[in-house]
C-alpha positions in Angstrom: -60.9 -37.3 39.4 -64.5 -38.1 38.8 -67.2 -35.8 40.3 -70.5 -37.7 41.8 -74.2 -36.3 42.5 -76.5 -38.1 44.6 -79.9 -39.2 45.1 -80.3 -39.8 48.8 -83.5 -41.2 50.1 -84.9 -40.5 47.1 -85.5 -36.9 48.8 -85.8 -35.1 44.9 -82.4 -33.4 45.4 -79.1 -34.1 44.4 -76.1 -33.7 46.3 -72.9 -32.4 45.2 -70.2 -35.1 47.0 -66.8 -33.7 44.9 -64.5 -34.5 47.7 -66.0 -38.4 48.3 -64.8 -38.8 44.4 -63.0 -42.1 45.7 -63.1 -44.3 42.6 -65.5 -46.5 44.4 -68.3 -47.0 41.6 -70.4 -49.4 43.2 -73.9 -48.6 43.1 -76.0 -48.8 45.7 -73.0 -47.5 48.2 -73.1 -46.7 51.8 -71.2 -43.2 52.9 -71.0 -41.2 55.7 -70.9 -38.0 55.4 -68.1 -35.7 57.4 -69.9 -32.8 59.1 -72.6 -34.4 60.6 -71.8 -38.3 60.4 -74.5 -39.3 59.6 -74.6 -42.5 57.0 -76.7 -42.6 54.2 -77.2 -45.4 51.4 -76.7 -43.0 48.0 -76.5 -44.2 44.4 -73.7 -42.0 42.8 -73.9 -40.5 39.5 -71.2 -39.0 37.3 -71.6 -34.9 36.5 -73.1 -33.6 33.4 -72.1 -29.9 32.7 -74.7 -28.6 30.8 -73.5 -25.9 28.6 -76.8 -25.2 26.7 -80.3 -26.1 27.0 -83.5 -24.1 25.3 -87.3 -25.8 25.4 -90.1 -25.0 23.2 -93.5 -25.7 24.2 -96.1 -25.2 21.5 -99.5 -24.4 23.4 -101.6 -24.5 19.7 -100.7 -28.1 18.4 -100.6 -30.8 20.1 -97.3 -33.0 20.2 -95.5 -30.0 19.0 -93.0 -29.1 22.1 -89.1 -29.1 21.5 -85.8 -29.0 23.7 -82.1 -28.8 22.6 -79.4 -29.7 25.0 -75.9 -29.5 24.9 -73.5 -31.0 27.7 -70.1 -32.5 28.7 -69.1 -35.4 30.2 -66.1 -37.7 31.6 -65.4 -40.8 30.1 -62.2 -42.7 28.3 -61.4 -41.2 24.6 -61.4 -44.8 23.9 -65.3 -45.1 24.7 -67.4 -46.8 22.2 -70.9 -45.4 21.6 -71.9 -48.1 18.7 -74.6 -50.3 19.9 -75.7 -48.4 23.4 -79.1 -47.3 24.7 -79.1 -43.8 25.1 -81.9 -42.0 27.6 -82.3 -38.2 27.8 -84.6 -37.2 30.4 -84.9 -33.4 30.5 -87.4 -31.8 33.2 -89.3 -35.2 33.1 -89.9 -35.8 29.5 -87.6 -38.8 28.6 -86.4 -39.8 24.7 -84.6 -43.2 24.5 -81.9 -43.7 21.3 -80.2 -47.0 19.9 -77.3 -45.3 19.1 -76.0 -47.3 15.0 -72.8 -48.0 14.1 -71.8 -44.1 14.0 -72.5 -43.4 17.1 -76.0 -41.5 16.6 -79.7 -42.1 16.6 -83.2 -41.2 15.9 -86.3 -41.8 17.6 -88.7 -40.5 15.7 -87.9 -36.8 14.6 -85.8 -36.8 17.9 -81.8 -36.9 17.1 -79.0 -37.7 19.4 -76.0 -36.8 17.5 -72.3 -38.8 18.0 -70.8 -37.1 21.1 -67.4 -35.6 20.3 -63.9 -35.7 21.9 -62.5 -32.9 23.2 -58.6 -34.0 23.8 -57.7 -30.3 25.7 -60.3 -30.8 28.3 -60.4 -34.7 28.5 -64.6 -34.6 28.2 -66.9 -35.8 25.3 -69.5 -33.2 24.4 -73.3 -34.4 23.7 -75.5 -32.5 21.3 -79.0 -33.8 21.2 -82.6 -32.7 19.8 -85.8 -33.7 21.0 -89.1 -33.0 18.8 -92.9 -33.7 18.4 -92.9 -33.7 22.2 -95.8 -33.5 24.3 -93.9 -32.2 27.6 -96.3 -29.5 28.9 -97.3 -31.2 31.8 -93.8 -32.4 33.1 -92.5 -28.9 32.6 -95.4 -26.9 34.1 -93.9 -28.3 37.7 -91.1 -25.8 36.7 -93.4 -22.9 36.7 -93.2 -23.3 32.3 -97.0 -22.7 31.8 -99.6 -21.1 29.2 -99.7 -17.6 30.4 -98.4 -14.1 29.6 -94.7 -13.8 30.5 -92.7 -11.3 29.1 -89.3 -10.7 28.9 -87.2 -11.2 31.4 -89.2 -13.9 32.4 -89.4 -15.8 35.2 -86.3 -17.6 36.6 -85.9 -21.4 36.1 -83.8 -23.0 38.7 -81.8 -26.3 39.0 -83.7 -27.7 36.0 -82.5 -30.9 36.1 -81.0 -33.1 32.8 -80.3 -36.8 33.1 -78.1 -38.6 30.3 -78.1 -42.2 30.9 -75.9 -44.0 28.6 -76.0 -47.7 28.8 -74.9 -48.9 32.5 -73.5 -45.0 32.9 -75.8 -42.2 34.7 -75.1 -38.6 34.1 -76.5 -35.8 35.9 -76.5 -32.1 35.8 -78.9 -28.9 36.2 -79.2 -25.5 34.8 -81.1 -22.3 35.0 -83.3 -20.8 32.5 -85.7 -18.2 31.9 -88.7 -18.9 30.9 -91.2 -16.6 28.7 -94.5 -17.2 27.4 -97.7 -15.9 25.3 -100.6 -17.2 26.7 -102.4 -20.0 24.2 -99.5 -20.0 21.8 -96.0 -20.7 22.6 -93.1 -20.7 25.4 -89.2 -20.5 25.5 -87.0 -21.4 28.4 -82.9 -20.2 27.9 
């Protein structure tokens, strides 16, 4: 069974729809949804789990933010990555790949390794790293700022990760915690 998110009315929140996992996979789609019937036109994206996600920014150079990500997704072992278009978008700040003939790409110091096969859960696994960012701006809407913020940090939520692999979209969130030294550098976990 495939699991779906999505983007009604273009309202900036995703919807978990895991029991209208019908198979249907045309895009736009009308649904109706049970509790309330109401009918909505939704364009349905597969799940990404995101399993681990850190961001750098770099508040002394310029172009110097970073961001790891980690994730799973559900499609056939027999999947060929050669040749696609891959775009990360992670909190806003986007990195497109033309993935060679093994699978993996650069774009400038930005690498999106081969995803791997994992045959016990059915899922590929992404690994990808994005450098030489300039992503300050997009990820001070998630409260990641140039300020003094010690440990613990603050909280992070639904920070959203979009994988969009040729004609496929995969979406997922996470929660970090964020900590910063004012004028110098922050981490989100």
């Amino acid at each position: 069974m495939r699991f779906f998110a999505a983007d009604l009315c273009q309202c900036e929140q995703w919807l978990d729809f895991h029991r209208l996992g019908d198979g249907n996979s045309s895009n736009p789609r009308t649904i109706t949804v049970p509790s309330g019937g109401a009918t909505y036109v939704a364009t349905f994206f597969a799940n990404l789990t995101v399993t681990k996600l850190q961001t750098t920014l770099n508040f002394v150079k310029n172009n110097a933010d970073s961001c790891t990500v980690k994730g799973t997704f559900n499609l056939p072992e027999s999947y060929s990555f050669v040749g696609k278009t891959v775009t990360l978008d992670i909190g806003g700040a986007q990195v497109s790949f033309a993935l060679g003939s093994r699978g993996s790409g650069m774009s400038g110091m930005s690498l999106f390794n081969k995803p791997t096969f994992n045959k016990k859960t059915g899922l590929w696994t992404i690994n990808a790293t994005l450098k030489n960012g300039s992503w300050q701006t997009v990820w001070a809407d998630y409260s990641m700022i140039s300020s003094n913020i010690p440990k613990p940090g603050v909280l992070v939520v639904n920070f959203p990760v979009r994988l969009v692999l040729d004609t496929e979209t995969f979406i997922g969130t996470t929660n970090l915690h964020y900590t910063a030294t004012a004028g110098k550098s922050g981490t989100a976990k």
